[in-house]
C-alpha positions in Angstrom: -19.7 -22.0 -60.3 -20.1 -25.5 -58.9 -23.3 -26.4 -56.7 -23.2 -27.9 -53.5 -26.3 -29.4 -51.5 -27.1 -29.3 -47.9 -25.8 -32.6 -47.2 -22.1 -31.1 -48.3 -22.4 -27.9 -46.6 -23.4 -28.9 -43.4 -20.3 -31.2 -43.7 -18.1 -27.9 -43.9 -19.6 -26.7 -40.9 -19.4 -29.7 -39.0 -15.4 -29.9 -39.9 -15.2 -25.9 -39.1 -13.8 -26.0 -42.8 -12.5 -22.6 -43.9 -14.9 -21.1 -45.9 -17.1 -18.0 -45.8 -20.7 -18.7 -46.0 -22.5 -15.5 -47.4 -26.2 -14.9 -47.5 -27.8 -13.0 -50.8 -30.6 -11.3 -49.6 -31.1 -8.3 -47.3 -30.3 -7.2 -43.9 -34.2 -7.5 -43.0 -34.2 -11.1 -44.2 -30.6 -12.2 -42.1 -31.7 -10.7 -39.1 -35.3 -12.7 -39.3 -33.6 -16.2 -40.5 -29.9 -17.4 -42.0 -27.3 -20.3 -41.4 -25.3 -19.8 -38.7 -21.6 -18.3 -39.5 -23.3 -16.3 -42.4 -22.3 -13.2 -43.6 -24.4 -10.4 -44.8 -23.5 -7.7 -46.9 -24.8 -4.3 -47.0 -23.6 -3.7 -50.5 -21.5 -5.2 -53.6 -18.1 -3.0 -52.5 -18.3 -4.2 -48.9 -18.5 -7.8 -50.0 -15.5 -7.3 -52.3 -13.7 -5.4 -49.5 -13.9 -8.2 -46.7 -13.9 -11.3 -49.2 -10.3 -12.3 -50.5 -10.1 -13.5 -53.7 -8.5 -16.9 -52.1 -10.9 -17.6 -49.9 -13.8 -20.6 -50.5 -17.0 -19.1 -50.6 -20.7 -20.4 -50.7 -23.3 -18.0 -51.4 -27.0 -18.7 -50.6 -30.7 -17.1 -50.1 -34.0 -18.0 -49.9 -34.4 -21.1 -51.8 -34.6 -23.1 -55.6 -36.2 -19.9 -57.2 -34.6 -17.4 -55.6 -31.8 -16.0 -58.1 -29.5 -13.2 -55.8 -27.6 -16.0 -54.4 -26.7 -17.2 -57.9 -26.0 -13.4 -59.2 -24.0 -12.7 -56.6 -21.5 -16.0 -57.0 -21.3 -15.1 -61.1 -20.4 -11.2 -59.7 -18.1 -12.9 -57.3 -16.2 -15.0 -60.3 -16.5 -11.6 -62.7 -14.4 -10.2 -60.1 -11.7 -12.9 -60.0 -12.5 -15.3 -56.8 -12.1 -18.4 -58.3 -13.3 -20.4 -55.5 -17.4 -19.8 -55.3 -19.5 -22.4 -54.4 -23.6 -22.2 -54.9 -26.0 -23.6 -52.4 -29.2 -23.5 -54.1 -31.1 -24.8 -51.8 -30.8 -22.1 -49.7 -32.8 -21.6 -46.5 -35.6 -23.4 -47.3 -33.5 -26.6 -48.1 -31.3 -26.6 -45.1 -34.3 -25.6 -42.5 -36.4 -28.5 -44.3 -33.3 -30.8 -43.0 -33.5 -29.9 -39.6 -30.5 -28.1 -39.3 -29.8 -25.2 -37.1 -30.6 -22.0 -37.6 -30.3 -18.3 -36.5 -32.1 -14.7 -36.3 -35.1 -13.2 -34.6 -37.5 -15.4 -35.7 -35.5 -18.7 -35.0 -36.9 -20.6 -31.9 -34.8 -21.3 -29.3 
């Protein structure tokens, strides 16, 4: 599973590549804080049941430490989606670039 940085996702968003952007953590965290576009799954066989195998996908979560994002991409490739991208920065790296965010506890 290849890495990308913020620098490169925020270029996907910028060009409305398509890609699914899918945030590791739980329903409690997405509401309070993700990337806007994300997608949140409730559990594994909902993930596998609205991701197609062909699609480009980046997982993510919290940040550098956090290891659900990258459990969730290897799960991904285990399943036979040969297109998973990583951002390992997660959260923490793309808020710490200024770049927009959404959820509850976003300001406007």
């Amino acid at each position: 599973m290849r890495s990308i940085d913020h620098q490169e996702l925020k270029q996907k968003v910028d060009h409305h590549e398509a890609f699914r952007l899918v945030m590791a953590l739980s329903e409690w965290q997405y509401q309070t804080k993700h990337i806007p576009g994300s997608l949140y799954f409730a559990t594994i066989q909902d993930a596998l049941t609205e991701l197609h195998k062909e699609d480009e996908i980046v997982v993510y979560c919290s940040d550098r430490t956090c290891v659900a994002s990258a459990a969730f991409g290897k799960l991904l490739e285990y399943q036979g989606y040969v297109h998973v991208l990583h951002f390992a920065g997660g959260l923490a790296e793309w808020e710490q670039a200024g770049y927009p965010l959404e959820g509850q506890d976003v300001r406007a």
